[in-house]
C-alpha positions in Angstrom: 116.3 96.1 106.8 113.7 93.9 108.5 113.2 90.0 107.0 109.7 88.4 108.8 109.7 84.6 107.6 106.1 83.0 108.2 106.3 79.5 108.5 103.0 76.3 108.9 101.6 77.3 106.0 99.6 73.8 104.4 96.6 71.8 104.2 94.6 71.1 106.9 90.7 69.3 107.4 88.3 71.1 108.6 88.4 71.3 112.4 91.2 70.7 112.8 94.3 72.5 114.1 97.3 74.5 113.0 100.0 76.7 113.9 101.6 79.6 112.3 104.9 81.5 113.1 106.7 84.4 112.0 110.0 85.6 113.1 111.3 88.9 112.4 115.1 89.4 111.6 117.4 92.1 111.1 117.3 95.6 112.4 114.9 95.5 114.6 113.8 98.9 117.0 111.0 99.0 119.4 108.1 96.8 118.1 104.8 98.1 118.5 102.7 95.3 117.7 102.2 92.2 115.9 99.9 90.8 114.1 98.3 88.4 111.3 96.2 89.4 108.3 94.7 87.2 105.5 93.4 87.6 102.1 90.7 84.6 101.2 89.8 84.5 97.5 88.2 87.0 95.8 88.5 89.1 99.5 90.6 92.0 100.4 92.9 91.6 103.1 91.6 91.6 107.0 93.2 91.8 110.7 92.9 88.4 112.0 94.6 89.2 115.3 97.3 91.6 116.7 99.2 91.8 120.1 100.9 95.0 121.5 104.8 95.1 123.2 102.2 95.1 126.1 100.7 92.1 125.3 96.9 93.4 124.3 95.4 91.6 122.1 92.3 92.2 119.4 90.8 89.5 116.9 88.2 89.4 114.2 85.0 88.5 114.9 85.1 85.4 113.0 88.1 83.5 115.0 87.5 84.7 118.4 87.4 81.6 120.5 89.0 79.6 117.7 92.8 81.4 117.3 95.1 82.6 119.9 98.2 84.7 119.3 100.9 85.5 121.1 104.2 86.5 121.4 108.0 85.5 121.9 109.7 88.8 122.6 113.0 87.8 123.1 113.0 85.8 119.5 111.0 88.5 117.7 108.2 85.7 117.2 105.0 86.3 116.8 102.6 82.5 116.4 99.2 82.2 115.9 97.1 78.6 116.9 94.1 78.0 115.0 91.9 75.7 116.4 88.5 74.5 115.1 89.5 75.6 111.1 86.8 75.9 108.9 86.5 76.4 105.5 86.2 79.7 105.2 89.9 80.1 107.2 91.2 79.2 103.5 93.5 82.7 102.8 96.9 83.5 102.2 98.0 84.4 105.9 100.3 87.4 106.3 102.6 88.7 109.5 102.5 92.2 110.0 105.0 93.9 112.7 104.7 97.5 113.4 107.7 99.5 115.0 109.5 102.4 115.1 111.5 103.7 112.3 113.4 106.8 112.3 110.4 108.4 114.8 107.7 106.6 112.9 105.6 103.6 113.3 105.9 101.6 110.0 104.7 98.5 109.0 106.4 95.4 107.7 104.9 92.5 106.0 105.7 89.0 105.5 105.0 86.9 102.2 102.6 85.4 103.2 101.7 82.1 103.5 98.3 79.5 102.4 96.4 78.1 105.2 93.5 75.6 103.4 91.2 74.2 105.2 89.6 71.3 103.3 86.5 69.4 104.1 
């Protein structure tokens, strides 16, 4: 079994600043990547940003320049800084960690945690 806790979810003006983390627990193989998704109101669910074991990383369009994420290998910790929230950042914030299992990559998901950005 594999228990990500996210943690900074809150309230937050706009442009300001805010970190999430998420730290994944249990039995843990060879993590492929990970990563943070968010579902806004009303939206479906989108990639935010992802880093590989190799440290790669992709964003979405909207936060490039504004959120970094990175990594904490040896504590299984993935964080991502937002920087310059707007509104629209308002979602439900998910971790995501991909790694082998039994010769398959599967994905894991936290439970997510609200990020609102007020103005």
């Amino acid at each position: 079994q594999v228990q990500l806790v996210e943690s900074g979810g809150g309230l937050v003006q706009a442009g300001g600043s805010h970190r999430l983390s998420c730290a994944a627990s249990g039995t843990i193989s060879s993590i492929n990547a990970m990563g943070w998704y968010r579902q806004g109101p009303g939206k479906q669910r989108e990639l935010v940003a992802r880093i590989t074991s190799g440290g790669t990383t992709i964003y979405a369009d909207s936060v490039k320049g504004r959120f970094t994420i990175s990594r904490d290998n040896a504590k299984n910790t993935v964080y991502l800084q937002m920087n310059s929230l707007k509104l629209e950042d308002t979602a439900v914030y998910y971790c995501n960690v991909n790694m082998w299992r039994g010769g398959v990559p599967y994905d894991y998901w936290g439970q997510g945690t609200q990020v609102t950005v007020s103005s």
